[in-house]
VMD Tcl script that draws the C-alpha trace (Angstrom):
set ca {
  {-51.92 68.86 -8.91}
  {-55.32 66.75 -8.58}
  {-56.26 63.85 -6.43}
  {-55.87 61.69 -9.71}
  {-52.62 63.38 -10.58}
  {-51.32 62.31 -7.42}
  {-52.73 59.25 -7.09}
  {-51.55 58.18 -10.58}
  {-47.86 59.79 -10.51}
  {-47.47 58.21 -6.73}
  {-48.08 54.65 -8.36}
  {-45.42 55.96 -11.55}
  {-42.83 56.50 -7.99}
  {-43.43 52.80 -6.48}
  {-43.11 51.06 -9.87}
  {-40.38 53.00 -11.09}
  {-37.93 53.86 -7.30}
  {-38.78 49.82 -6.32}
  {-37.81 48.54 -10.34}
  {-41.23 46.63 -9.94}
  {-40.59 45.22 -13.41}
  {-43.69 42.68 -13.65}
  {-46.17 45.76 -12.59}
  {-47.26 48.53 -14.38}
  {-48.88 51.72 -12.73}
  {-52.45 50.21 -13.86}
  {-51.88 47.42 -12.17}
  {-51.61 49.01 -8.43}
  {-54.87 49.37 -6.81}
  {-55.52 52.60 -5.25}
  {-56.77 51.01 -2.33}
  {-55.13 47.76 -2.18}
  {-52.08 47.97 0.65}
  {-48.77 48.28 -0.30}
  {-47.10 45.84 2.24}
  {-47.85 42.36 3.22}
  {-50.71 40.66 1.60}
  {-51.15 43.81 -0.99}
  {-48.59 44.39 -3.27}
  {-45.99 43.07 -0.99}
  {-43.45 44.96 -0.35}
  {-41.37 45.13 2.33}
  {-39.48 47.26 5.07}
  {-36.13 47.97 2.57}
  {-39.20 49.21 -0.04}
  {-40.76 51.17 2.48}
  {-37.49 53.55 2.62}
  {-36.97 53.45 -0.65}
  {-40.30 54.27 -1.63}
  {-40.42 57.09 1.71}
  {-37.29 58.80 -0.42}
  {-38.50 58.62 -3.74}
  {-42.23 60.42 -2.31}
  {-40.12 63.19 -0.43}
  {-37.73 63.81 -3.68}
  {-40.93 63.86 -6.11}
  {-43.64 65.42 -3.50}
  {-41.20 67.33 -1.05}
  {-43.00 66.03 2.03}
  {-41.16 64.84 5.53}
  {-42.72 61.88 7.25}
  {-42.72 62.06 10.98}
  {-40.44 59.40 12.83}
  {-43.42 57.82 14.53}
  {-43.12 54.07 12.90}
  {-47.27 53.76 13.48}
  {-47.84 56.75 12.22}
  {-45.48 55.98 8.55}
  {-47.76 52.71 8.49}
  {-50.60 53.66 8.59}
  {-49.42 57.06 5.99}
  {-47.76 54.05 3.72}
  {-50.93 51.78 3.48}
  {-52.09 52.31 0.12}
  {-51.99 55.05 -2.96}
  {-54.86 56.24 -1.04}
  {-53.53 57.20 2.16}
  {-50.22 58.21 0.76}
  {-52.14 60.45 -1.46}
  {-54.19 61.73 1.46}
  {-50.78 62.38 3.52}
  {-49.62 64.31 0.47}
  {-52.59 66.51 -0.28}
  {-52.63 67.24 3.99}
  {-48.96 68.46 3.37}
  {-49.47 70.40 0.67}
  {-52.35 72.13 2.23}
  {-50.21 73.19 5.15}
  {-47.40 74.25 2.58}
  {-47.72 78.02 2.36}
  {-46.43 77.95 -1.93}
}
mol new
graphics top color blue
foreach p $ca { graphics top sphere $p radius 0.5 }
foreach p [lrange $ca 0 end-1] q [lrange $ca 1 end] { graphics top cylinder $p $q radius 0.2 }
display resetview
């Protein structure tokens, strides 16, 4: 998968697992954040989102809270997290 494969099926995930009905994928910016000022979601998106990433990437996030939030940011670093992963993945 490509950096804009990822990238552009990880913002399919967060519009489709969070029912984001007023947003299309197009309309997430890869770099904007994802919680707070950004997009605005919150911490009941965050674990929704964290499952719908592991069932459609098959990564694990650590249970370091900084660590998630700063993997959760943006498309970006999600996509970054993902690609690190997948390097390490031996298949």
């Amino acid at each position: 998968m490509t950096r804009e494969e990822i990238e552009s099926k990880l913002k399919d995930v967060i519009v489709s697992s969070l029912d984001l009905e007023d947003l299309t994928a197009a309309d997430i910016a890869t770099d904007a954040p994802l919680f707070g000022e950004g997009l605005g979601l919150d911490s009941i998106d965050a674990l929704e989102l964290g499952m719908a990433v592991k069932k459609t990437f098959g990564v694990t996030f650590a249970s370091d809270p900084a660590e998630n939030k700063k993997i959760f940011y943006s498309v970006k670093t999600l996509a970054d997290f993902i690609e690190q992963q997948k390097k390490g993945d031996p298949s």
